[in-house]
Structures are given as structure tokens and as C-alpha cells.
N, C-alpha and C positions, 0 to 999 in steps of 0.2 A: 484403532481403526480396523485391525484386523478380525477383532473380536467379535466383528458388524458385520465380515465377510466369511463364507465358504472358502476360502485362501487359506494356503500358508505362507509362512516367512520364505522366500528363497536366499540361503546361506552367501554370503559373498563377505571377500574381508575387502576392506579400504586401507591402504593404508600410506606412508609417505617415506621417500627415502631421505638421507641425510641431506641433501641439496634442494628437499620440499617438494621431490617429482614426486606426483601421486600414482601410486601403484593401485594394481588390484588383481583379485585372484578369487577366481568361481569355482566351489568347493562343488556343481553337480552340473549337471547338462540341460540347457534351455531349449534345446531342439525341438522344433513343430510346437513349442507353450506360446500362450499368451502373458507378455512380463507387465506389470505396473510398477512404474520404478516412484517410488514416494522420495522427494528432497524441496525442501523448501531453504529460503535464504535467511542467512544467520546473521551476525556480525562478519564471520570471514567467506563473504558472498564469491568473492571470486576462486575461493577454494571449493568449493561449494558448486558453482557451475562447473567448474574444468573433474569434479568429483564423476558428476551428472553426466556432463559428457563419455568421458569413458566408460563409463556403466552402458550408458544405451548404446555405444558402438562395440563391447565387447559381445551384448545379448546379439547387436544385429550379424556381429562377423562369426555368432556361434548359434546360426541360424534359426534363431527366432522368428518363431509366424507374425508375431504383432508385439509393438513397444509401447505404451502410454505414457506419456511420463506424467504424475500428479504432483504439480508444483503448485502450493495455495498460495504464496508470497512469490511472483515473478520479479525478479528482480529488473533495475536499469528502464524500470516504465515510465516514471514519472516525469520526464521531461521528452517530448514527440516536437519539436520546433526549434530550428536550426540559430543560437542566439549565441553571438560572442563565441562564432566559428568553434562549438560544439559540436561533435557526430551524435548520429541519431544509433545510439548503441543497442537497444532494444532490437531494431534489424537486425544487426549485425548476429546479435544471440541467438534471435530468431531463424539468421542461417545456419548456424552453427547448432543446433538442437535438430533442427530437418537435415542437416547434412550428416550428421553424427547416424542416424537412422532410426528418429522416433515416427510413430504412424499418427501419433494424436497428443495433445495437451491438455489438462483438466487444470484449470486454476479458480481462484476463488478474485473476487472483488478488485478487477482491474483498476489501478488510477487511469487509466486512458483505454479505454473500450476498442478505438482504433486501431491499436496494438494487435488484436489479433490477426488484421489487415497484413499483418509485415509475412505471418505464415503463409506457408504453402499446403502445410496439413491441416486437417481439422482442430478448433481449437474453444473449448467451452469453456465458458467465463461462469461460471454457477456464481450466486450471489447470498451474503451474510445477511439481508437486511431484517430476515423473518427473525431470524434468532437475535440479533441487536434490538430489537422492534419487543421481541417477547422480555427480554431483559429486564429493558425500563419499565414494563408493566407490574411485571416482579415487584423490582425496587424500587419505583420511585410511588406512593400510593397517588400520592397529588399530582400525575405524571400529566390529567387536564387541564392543569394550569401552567404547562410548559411552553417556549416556544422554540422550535429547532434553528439552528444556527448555522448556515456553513459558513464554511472557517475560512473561506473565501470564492470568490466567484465560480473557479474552477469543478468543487466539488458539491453546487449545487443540483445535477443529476442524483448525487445518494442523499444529500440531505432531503430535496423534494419527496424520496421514493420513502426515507423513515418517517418525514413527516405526515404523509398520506396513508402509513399503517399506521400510524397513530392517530391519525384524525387530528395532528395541532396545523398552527400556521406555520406557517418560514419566514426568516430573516435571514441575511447574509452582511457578512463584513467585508468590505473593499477597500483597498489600500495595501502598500509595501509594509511588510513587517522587519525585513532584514536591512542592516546598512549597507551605504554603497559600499561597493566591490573595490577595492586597492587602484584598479585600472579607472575606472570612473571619477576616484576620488581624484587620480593625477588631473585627469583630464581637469574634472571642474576646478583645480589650483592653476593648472597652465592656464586658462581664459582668463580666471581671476586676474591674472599678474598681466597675462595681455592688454587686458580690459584697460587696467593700471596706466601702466606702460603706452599702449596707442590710443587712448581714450576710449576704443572700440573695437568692435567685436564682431563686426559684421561680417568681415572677410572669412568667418567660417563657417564650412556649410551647417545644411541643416541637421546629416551625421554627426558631425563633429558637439553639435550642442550637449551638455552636460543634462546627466539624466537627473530632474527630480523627485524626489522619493513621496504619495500619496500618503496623507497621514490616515490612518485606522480610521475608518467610519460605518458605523453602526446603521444598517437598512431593518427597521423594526422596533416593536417597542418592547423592551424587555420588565421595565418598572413593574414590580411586585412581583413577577413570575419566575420560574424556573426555566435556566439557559440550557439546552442540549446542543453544545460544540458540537460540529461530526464536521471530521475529514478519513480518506483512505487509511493515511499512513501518519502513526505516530512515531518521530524519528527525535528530529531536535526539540525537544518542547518547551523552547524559550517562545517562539512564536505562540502557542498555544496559551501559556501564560501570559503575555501580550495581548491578546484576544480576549481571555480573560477576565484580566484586570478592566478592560476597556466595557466589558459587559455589565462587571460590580459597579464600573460607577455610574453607568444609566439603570442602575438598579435592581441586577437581577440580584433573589438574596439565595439561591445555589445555584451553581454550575457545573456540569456534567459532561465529560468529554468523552465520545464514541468515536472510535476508529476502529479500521476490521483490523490492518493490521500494524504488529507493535514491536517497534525496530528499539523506540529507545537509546540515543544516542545518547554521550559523556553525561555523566552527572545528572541523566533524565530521572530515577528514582528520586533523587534528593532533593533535584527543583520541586517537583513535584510534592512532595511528601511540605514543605513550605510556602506551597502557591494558594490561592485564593480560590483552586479548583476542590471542587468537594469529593468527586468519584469518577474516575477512569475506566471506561467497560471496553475493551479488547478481547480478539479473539486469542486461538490458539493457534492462529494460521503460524507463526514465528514462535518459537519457544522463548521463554523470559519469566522462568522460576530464580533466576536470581536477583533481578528487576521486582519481585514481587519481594521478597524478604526485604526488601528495603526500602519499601513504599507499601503501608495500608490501604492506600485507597486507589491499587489497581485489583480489579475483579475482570477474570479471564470466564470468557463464554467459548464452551465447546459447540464446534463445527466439523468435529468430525463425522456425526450422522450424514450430512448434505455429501460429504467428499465420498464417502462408500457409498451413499446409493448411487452416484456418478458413474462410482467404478462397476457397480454390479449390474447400473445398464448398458453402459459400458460392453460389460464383458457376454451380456445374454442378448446383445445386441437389439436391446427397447429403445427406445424412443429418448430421449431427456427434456423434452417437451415438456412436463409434467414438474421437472426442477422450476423451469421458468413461468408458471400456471400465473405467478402474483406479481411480479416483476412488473414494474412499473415501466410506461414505453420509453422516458429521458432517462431511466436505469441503465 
């Protein structure tokens, strides 16, 4: 990224001590500069923010004119709705990044667009879909006989916006992919045995009723054509294979999975590398060169062109209007 910019690297170590407090130590003086502190989220995400943190409050307590931080992977977005007395942690980061003393945020392909709602500073959401969009044109030659798929309800605003740079249709899939949750399962065995027990069931409310699980269902017709998956964030990718497989058997005869970005949880290369998925197109918002040694068929798309010219309007104080020209409006 730097190689895109009139910038240099500015020196600082990271580092941690024997008890995993993260230290850090600024080899020059940031006085009257403008800093962009580049960190994205890793696998040890919470190392990672509290890293973040003290970075942009050592630049602001060593009087820096202005702090950006460019974070492409924000982490803690993906869930904005309070369910099974969960906090809404994105806020809570949110103050904790403003409070620290940054001036602005640049990130790439929000799962919840909402999110930037929690700041108080400026906060640009630049968007991957031109370069995911240019990709499958690349690779896929037969890419008009595709049809796009989101991967579920939620992230139909990006599949809509890829399907409209490509000119295909849309389908989406709806239903639960994950099994119930340990607390749900008690619950629906205590009713079972209730049920048993008193004949009935009635005596509990409409809370208390045992949640059931939506089987996969297919909005679209896939037969003979080429499926393009797309969700935000590739993490667990058993659901995806799931999705998947449910595609192969209304017929699509490839499958293609688009996400911006690529987290890759337990064992994700080697499902994948045995799933019924043909090609993986991720970006490089999250680093996963060793995800890639161990899976063929992830191909990473650079995005760093989009994130420098952010930063160099950014810093010449243009407009970023011009990032957003083709942006679709449920983007």
C-alpha cells in the first residue's frame, strides 16, 4: 500500500511483555504529522485492537494533528441486535477507538453499514464489489450463465450490488444453517418431558416455546448454471458448504464463493479443499497466506489500490465521493 502513496513507513516497535501487556515504543516524533495507522483483524483480534489502541492514543498524547486509522476488516460487526442477552460490542469499540483519539476510520465492506452510526467521528465504508465484480469476469468466461446467491437473507444488499455489475439475476437462500444452541436444546427436552409428564404444554409462555430450526431453501433456479455464493465474511465454512451442497443438488454444476473478507476458521482450508465448492475469490482485507498453501482453490483479490486512494484523499482533503461513483443505493 505504501508503494501507491507519497508516505513513508513511520518506525514504531510493538511489542509484549512476559504477562502479554502490549507495549510500545516510538523510535521518532509525530508532532503537528498527519498519522494513518494501518491494522486489520487477524485471528488474535483482540490483540490486535488493544495493539490499535495504544498506537492511536500514544500519537494523540504525543501531539499529533490528525489520526486515521485504516482498518479494512473491523472487527465485532456482525451481529447489531440484542439476542440471548448479548452486548452490542461494535459500540462499545466504537467508543474505545474515539476515546483512544482517532479523527476518522476508513474500512472496507461493512457486514452491517449501520455500524458506522455507533461513531462519533467520521467513518468511510469504501466498498470491494468493483474488484470482486472484475474478478469473475477474468475467471469465470461463462460468468452469463451465472446466477448470484446470497448466502442468506442478511447479505442481500452486496449480492444485489455484484449482481447488478454483472448484469445476472439473484437468488438467495433462507433458513438456519447452525444447530440449536446447548440452552435451546435443554429448553426443548424440559417441554418434551413436560409435555410427557402433564400431557401439556400450554402453561408456558410464548418465550419459553422451543425454537425451531428453518430447513435451507433455495429462492431461484440454479439448474444448469453457475452458482456465485457471496457473503461478507468467510469464517466458519461449514455453513457455506451447506449452502453449497444444497445448490449441487438443484443443479448448479459450479459453485463459486465471494466474500470480501477471509477469516477462515478451524480446519477452513481443508473443508474446503474437499467440498463441492469449485473457487474461493477473497480479498486481502485479512491476511491468509497460510490458508492459501493449503487450499487451491482460494484466489485472493488485491484491494489495496481502493484503500490508498481513500488515504491520499484522505490526506489532500478531496472529496471520496468519487470511491462511491458506482455503489449501488441497498449497498
Amino acid at each position: 500500500m505504501f508503494s501507491r502513496l507519497p508516505a513513508r513507513q513511520f518506525e514504531m516497535r510493538v511489542y509484549h511483555q512476559s504477562n502479554r501487556e502490549t507495549m510500545l515504543e516510538m523510535k521518532e516524533s509525530v508532532r503537528g504529522k498527519e498519522i494513518f495507522i494501518i491494522q486489520t483483524a487477524t485471528h488474535n483480534v483482540n490483540d490486535d485492537i488493544m495493539e490499535l489502541l495504544i498506537m492511536i492514543y500514544a500519537c494523540k498524547t504525543a501531539s499529533a494533528r490528525r489520526i486515521t486509522v485504516v482498518m479494512p476488516y473491523l472487527p465485532y460487526t456482525k451481529c447489531q441486535n440484542r439476542e440471548k442477552r448479548t452486548p452490542i460490542v461494535s459500540k462499545l469499540l466504537a467508543n474505545m477507538i474515539t476515546k483512544a483519539g482517532a479523527s476518522r476510520v476508513i474500512t472496507l465492506d461493512l457486514c452491517r453499514p449501520e455500524v458506522q452510526g455507533f461513531y462519533s467521528i467520521p467513518v468511510d465504508n469504501v466498498r470491494a464489489s468493483w474488484f470482486l465484480a472484475e474478478r469473475i469476469r477474468e475467471r469465470i468466461s461463462d460468468y452469463k450463465n451465472a446466477i448470484v446467491i446470497a448466502k442468506n437473507p442478511t447479505v442481500m444488499p452486496k449480492a444485489s450490488s455484484l449482481a447488478e455489475k454483472l448484469g445476472l439475476i439473484l437468488g438467495v437462500i433462507h433458513g438456519e444453517m447452525e444447530p440449536l444452541e446447548e440452552e435451546e436444546q435443554c429448553l426443548t427436552n424440559f417441554i418434551t418431558t413436560s409435555s410427557n409428564s402433564s400431557g401439556s404444554s400450554d402453561s408456558l409462555s410464548k418465550q419459553q416455546q422451543p425454537h425451531h430450526q428453518v430447513p435451507l431453501t433455495l429462492i431461484g433456479d440454479v439448474g444448469g448454471r453457475i452458482a456465485i455464493l457471496v457473503d461478507y465474511v468467510i469464517d466458519y465454512v461449514e455453513s457455506f458448504i451447506r449452502s453449497a451442497e444444497v445448490l449441487k443438488r438443484r443443479g448448479a454444476y459450479k459453485i463459486y464463493v465471494v466474500a470480501t473478507h477471509a477469516i477462515f476458521g478451524h480446519n477452513a482450508p481443508l473443508l474446503l479443499e474437499n467440498s463441492v465448492i469449485d473457487t474461493v475469490f477473497v480479498t486481502n482485507s485479512v491476511p491468509h497466506e497460510l490458508q492459501k498453501l493449503q487450499c487451491h482453490k482460494i484466489e485472493t483479490i488485491d484491494v489495496s489500490p481502493i484503500l490508498s486512494e481513500a488515504i491520499r484523499r484522505c490526506f489532500n482533503r478531496e472529496s471520496l465521493s468519487r470511491l462511491f461513483s458506482d455503489v449501488a443505493v441497498q449497498d
